[in-house]
C-alpha positions as YAML, in Angstrom:
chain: A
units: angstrom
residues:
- id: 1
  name: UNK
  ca: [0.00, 0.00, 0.00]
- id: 2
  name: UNK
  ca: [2.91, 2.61, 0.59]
- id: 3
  name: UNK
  ca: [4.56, 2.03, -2.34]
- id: 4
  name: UNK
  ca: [1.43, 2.05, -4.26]
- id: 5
  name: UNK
  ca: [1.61, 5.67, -2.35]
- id: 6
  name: UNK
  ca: [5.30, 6.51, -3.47]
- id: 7
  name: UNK
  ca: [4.64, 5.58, -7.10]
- id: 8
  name: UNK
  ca: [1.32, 7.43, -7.75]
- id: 9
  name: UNK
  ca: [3.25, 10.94, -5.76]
- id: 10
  name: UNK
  ca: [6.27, 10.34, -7.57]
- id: 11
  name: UNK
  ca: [3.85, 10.14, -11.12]
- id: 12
  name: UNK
  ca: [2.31, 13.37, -9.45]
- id: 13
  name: UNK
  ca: [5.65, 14.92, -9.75]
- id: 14
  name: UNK
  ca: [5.82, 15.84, -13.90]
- id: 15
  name: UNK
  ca: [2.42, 17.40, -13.00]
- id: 16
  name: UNK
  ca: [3.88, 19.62, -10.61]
- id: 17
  name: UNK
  ca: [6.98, 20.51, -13.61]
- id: 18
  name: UNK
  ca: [4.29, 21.56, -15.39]
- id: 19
  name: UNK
  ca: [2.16, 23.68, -13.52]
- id: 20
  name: UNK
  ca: [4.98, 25.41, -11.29]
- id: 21
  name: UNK
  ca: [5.47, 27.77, -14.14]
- id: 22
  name: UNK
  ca: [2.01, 29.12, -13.50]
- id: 23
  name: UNK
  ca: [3.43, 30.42, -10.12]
- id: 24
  name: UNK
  ca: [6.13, 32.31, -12.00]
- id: 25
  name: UNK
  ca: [8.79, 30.09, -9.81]
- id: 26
  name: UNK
  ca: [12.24, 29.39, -11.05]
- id: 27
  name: UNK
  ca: [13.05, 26.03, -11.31]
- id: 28
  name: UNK
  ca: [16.64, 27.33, -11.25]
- id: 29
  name: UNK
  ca: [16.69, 28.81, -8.01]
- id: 30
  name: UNK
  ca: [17.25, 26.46, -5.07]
- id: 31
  name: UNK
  ca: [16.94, 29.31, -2.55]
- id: 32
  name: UNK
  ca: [12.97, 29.44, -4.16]
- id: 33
  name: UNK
  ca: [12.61, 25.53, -3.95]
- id: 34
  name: UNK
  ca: [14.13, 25.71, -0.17]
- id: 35
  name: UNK
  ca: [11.47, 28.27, 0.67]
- id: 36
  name: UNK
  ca: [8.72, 26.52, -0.97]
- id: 37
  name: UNK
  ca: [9.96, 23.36, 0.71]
- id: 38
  name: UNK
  ca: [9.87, 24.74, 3.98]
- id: 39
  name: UNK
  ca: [6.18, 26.37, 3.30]
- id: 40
  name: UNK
  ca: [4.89, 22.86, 2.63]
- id: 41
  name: UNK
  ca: [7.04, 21.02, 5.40]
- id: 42
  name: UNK
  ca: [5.53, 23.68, 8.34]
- id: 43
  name: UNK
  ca: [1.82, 23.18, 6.59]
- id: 44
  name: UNK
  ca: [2.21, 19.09, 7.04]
- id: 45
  name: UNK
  ca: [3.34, 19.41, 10.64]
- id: 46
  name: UNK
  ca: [1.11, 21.52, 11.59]
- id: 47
  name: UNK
  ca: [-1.88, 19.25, 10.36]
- id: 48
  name: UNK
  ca: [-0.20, 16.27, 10.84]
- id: 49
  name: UNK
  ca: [-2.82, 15.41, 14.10]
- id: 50
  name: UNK
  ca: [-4.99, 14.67, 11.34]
- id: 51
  name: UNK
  ca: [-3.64, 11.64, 9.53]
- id: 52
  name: UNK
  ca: [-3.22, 9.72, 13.01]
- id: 53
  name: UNK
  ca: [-5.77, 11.15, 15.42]
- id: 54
  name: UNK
  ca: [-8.28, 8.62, 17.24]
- id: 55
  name: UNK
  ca: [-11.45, 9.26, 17.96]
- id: 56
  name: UNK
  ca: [-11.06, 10.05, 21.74]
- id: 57
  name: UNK
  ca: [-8.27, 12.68, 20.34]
- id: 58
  name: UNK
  ca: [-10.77, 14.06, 18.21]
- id: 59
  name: UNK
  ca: [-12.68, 15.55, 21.41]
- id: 60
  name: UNK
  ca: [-9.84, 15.65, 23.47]
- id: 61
  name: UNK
  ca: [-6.73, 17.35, 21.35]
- id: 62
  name: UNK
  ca: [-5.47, 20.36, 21.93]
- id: 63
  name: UNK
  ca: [-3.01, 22.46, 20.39]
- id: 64
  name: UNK
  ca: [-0.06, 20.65, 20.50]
- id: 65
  name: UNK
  ca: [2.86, 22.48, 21.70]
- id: 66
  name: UNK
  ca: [5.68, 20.08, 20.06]
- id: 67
  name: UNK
  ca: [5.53, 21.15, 16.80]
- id: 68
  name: UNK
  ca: [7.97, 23.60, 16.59]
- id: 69
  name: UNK
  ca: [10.20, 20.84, 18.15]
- id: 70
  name: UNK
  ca: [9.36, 19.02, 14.94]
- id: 71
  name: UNK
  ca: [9.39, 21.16, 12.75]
- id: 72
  name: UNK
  ca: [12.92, 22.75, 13.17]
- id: 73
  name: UNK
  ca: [13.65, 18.49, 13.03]
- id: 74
  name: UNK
  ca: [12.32, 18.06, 9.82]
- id: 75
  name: UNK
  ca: [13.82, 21.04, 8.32]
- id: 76
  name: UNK
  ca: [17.64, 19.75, 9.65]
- id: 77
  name: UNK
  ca: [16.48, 16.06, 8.27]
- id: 78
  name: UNK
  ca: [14.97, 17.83, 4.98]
- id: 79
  name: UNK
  ca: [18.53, 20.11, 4.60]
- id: 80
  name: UNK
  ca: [21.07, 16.71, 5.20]
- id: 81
  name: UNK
  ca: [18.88, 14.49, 2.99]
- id: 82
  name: UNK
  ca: [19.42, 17.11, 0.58]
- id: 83
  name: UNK
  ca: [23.02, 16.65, 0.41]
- id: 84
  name: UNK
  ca: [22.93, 12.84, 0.69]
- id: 85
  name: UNK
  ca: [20.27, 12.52, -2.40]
- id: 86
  name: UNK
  ca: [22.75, 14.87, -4.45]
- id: 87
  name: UNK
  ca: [25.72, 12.97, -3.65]
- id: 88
  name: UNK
  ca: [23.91, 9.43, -3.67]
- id: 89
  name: UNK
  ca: [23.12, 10.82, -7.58]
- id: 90
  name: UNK
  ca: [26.68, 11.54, -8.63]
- id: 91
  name: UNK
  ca: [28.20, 7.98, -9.91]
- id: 92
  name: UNK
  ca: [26.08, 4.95, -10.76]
- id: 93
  name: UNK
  ca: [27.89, 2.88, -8.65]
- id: 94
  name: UNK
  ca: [25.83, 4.16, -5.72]
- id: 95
  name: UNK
  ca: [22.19, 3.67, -7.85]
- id: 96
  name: UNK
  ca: [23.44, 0.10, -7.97]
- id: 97
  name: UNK
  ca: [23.83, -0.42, -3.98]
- id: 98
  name: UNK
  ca: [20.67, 1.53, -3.49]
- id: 99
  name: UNK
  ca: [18.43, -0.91, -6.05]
- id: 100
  name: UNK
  ca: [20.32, -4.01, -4.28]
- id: 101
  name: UNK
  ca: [19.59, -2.04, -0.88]
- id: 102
  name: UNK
  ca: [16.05, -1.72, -2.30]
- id: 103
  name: UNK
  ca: [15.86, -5.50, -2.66]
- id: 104
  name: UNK
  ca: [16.91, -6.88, 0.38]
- id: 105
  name: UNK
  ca: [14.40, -4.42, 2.17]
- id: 106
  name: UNK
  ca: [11.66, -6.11, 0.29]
- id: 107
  name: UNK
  ca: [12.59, -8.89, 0.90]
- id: 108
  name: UNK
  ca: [12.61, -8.43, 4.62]
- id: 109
  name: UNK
  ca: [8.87, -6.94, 4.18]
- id: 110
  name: UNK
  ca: [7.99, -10.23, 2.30]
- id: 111
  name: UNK
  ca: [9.51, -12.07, 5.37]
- id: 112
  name: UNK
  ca: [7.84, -10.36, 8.02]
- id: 113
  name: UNK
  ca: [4.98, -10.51, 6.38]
- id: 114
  name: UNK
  ca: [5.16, -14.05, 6.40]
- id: 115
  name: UNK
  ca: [5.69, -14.68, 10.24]
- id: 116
  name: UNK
  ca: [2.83, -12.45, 10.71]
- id: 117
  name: UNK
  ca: [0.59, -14.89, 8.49]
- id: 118
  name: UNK
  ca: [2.07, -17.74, 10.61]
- id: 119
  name: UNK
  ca: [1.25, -16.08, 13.98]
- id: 120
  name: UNK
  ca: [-2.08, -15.12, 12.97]
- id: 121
  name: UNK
  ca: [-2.83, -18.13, 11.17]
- id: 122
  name: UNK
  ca: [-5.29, -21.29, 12.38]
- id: 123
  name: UNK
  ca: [-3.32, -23.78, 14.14]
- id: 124
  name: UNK
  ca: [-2.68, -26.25, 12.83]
- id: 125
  name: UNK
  ca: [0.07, -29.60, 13.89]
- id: 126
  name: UNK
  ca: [3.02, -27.82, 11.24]
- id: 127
  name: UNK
  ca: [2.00, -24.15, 12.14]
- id: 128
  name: UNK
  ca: [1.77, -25.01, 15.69]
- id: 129
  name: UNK
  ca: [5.04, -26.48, 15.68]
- id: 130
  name: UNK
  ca: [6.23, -22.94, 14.30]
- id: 131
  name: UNK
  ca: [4.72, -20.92, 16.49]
- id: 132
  name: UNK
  ca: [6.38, -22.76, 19.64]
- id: 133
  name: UNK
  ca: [9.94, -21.86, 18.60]
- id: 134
  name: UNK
  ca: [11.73, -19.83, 20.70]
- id: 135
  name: UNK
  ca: [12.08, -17.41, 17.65]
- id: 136
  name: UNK
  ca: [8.44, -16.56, 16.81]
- id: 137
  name: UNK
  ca: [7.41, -16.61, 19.91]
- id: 138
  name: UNK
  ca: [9.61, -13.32, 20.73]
- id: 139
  name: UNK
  ca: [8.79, -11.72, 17.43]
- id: 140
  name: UNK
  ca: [5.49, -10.29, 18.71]
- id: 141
  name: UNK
  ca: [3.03, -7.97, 16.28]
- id: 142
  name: UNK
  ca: [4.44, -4.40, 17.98]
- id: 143
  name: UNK
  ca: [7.71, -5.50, 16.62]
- id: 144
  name: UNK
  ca: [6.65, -7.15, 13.13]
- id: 145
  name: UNK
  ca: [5.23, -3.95, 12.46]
- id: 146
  name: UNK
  ca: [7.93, -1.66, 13.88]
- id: 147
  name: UNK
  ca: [10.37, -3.28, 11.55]
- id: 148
  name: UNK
  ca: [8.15, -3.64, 8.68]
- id: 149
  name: UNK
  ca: [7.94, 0.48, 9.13]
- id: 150
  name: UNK
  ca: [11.59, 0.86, 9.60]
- id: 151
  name: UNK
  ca: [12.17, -1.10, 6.21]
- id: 152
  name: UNK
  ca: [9.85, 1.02, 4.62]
- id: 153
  name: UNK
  ca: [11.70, 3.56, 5.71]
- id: 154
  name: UNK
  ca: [14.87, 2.39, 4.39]
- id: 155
  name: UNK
  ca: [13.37, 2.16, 0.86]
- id: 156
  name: UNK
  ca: [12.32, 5.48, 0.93]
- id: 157
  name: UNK
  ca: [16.19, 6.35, 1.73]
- id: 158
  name: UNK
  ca: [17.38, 4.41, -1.59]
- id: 159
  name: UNK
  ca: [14.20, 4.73, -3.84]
- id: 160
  name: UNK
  ca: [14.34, 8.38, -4.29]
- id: 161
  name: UNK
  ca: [17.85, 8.77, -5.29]
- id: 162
  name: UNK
  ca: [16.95, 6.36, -8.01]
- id: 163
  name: UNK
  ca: [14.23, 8.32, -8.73]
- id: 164
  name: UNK
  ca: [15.97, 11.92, -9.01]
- id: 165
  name: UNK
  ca: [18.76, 10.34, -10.97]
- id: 166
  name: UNK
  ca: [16.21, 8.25, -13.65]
- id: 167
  name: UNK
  ca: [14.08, 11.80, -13.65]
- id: 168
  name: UNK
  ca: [17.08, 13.97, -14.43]
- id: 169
  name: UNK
  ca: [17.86, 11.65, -17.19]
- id: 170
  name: UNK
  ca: [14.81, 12.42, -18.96]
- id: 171
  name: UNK
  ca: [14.18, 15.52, -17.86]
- id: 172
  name: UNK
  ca: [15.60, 19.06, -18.85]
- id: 173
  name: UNK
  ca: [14.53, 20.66, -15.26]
- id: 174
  name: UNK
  ca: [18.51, 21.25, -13.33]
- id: 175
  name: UNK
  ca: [18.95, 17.98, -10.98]
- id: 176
  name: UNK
  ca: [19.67, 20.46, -8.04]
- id: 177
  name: UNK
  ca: [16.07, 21.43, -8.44]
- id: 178
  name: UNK
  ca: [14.94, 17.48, -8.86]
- id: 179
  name: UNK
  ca: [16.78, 16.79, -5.80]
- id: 180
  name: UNK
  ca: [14.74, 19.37, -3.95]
- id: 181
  name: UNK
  ca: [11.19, 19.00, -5.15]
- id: 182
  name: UNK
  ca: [12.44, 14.81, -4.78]
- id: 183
  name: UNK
  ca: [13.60, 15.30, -1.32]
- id: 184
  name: UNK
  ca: [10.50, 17.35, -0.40]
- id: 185
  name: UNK
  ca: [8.37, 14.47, -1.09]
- id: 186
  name: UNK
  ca: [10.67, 12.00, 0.96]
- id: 187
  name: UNK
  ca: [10.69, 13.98, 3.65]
- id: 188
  name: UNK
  ca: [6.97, 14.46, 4.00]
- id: 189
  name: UNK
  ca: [6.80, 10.63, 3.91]
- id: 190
  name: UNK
  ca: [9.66, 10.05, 6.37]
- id: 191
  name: UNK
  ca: [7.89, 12.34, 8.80]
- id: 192
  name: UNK
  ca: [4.33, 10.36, 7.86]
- id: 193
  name: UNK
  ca: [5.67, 7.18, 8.63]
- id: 194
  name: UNK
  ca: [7.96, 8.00, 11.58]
- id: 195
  name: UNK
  ca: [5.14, 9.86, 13.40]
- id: 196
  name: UNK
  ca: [2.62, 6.66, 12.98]
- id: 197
  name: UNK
  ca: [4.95, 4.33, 14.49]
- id: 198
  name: UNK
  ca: [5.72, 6.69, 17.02]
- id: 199
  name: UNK
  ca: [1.73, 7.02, 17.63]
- id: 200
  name: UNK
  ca: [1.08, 3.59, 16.79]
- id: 201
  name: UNK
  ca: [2.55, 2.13, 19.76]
- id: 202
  name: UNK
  ca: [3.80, 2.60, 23.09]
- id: 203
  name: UNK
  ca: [6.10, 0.30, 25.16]
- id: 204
  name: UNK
  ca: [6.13, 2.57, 28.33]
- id: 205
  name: UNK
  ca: [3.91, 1.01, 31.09]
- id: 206
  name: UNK
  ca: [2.11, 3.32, 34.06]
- id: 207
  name: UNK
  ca: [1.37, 1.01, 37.41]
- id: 208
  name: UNK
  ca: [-1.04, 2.29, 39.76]
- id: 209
  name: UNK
  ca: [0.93, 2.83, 42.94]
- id: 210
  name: UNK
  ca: [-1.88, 1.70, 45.43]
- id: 211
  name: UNK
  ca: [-3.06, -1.22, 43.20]
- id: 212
  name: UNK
  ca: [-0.42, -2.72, 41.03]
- id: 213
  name: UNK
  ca: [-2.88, -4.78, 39.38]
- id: 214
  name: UNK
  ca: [-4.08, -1.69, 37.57]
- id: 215
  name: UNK
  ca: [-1.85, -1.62, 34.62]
- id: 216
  name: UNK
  ca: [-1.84, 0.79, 31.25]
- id: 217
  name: UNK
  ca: [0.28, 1.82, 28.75]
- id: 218
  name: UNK
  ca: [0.85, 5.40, 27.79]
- id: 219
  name: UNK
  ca: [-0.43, 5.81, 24.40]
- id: 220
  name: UNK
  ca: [-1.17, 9.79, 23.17]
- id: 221
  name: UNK
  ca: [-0.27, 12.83, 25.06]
- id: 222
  name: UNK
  ca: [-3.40, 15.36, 24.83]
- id: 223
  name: UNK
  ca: [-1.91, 18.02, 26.06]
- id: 224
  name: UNK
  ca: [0.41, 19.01, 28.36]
- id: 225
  name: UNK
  ca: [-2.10, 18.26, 31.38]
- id: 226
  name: UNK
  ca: [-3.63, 14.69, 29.75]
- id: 227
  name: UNK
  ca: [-2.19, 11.47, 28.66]
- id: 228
  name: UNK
  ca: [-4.51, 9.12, 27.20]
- id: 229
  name: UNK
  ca: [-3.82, 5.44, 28.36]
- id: 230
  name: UNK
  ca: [-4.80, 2.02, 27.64]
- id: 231
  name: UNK
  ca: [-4.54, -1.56, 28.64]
- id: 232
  name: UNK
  ca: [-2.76, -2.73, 25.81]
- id: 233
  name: UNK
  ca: [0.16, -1.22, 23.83]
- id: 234
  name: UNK
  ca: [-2.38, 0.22, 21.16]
- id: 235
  name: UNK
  ca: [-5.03, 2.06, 20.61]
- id: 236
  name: UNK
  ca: [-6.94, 0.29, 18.44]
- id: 237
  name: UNK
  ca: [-6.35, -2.74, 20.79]
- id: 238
  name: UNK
  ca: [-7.16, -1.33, 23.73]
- id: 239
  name: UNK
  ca: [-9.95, -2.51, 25.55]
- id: 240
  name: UNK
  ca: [-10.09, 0.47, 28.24]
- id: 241
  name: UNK
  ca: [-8.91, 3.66, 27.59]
- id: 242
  name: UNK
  ca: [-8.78, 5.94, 30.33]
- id: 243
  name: UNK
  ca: [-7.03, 9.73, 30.69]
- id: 244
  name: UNK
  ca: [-4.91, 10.41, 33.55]
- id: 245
  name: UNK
  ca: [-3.13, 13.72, 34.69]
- id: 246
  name: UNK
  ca: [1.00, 14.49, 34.25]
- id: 247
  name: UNK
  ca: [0.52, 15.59, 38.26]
- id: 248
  name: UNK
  ca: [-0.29, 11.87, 38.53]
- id: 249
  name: UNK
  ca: [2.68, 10.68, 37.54]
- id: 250
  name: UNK
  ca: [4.70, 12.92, 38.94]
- id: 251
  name: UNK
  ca: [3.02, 12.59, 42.51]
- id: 252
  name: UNK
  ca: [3.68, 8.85, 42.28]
- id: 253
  name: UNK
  ca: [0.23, 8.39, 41.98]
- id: 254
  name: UNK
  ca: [1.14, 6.39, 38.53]
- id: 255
  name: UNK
  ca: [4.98, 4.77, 38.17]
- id: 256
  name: UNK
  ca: [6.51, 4.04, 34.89]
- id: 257
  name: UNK
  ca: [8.26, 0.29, 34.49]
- id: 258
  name: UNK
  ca: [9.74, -0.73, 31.45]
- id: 259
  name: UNK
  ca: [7.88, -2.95, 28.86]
- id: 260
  name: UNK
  ca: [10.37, -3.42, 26.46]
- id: 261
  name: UNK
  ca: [9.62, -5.79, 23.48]
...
């Protein structure tokens, strides 16, 4: 499904070659494609809520006082992956490690993808056999998916050089300025997919200090008064959510323990 995503925005791109002239914007000037960048970079944090929220943060969000904190982080991560996509574009020798890069992270995917058939598959004497090892049994879904993201991630690092270097190839905009607008687009889906997982899942555990039966995970922060908590390490898997104060926490009401995975 992502790269179904990355394919129909990178087909996007020629449309945007041809209507940036109507903007009267020089394709020439990286100091205009920077700026434009970092319009379009500050628009998606600021809405980025949007793409992730839950319902219960739907009612319960405020205005989240992070995102400056993430944007001047995506700007530093949109500036170096500037640099690396115009380097990783100079000899061919690096488009080759990318594709082969590009393959082995598929092929992980197809892997993981696999393991998470097995686990969530009917049992069955062979299947039940598999699931028993010592292996699968540690390879839970939080980190099946984790990694799936972080491979996806990965692909996004080598697919877009390839891109920008097939692009300039065939077309007669200046690579600096492919690099940019091609960057630009990685970025935004860097920041997508790295702010999901983050979202996604939560592997720090609250115990209530008068009742250590009581057990959540922290899963959203509201505000900076709320956390929004849950009995299992997602949302969508919770079966109680609850929202507890910061004050609670920090008056030992609630104590943190680790719940690594």
């Amino acid at each position: 499904m992502l790269l179904c995503n990355i394919i129909n925005t990178l087909e996007s791109l020629n449309l945007i070659f041809e209507r940036i002239n109507d903007f009267n914007l020089n394709l020439n000037s990286p100091v205009q494609l920077f700026l434009i960048s970092f319009v379009i970079i500050s628009i998606i944090v600021k809405f980025s809520g949007a793409f992730y929220a839950s319902n219960i943060e739907i009612f319960l969000s405020k205005k989240n006082k992070e995102k400056n904190k993430e944007l001047s982080n995506l700007v530093f991560l949109f500036v170096v992956i500037v640099f690396c996509n115009e380097m990783f574009t100079l000899e061919n020798t690096f488009s080759i490690c990318e594709f082969l890069i590009l393959i082995i992270m598929l092929f992980c995917i197809g892997v993981l993808k696999v393991i998470q058939s097995i686990k969530n598959s009917k049992d069955t004497k062979l299947l039940k056999k598999l699931k028993d090892t010592k292996l699968l049994k540690k390879l839970n879904t939080s980190f099946i998916e984790r990694n799936k993201q972080n491979c996806f991630l990965v692909i996004i690092l080598v697919f877009f050089p390839l891109v920008i270097s097939a692009f300039s190839n065939i077309n007669k905009t200046p690579k600096i300025s492919l690099t940019i607008l091609g960057t630009l687009v990685e970025t935004i889906l860097i920041f997508l997919i790295s702010n999901g997982l983050r979202m996604n899942y939560s592997n720090i555990k609250i115990v209530k200090f008068d009742d250590e039966q009581e057990k959540y995970y922290l899963l959203a922060k509201i505000d900076d008064k709320k956390i929004i908590c849950g009995d299992k390490n997602t949302i969508n898997d919770s079966s109680k959510l609850i929202t507890i104060d910061v004050e609670d926490i920090l008056n030992k009401t609630y104590y943190m323990v680790s719940d690594k995975k």
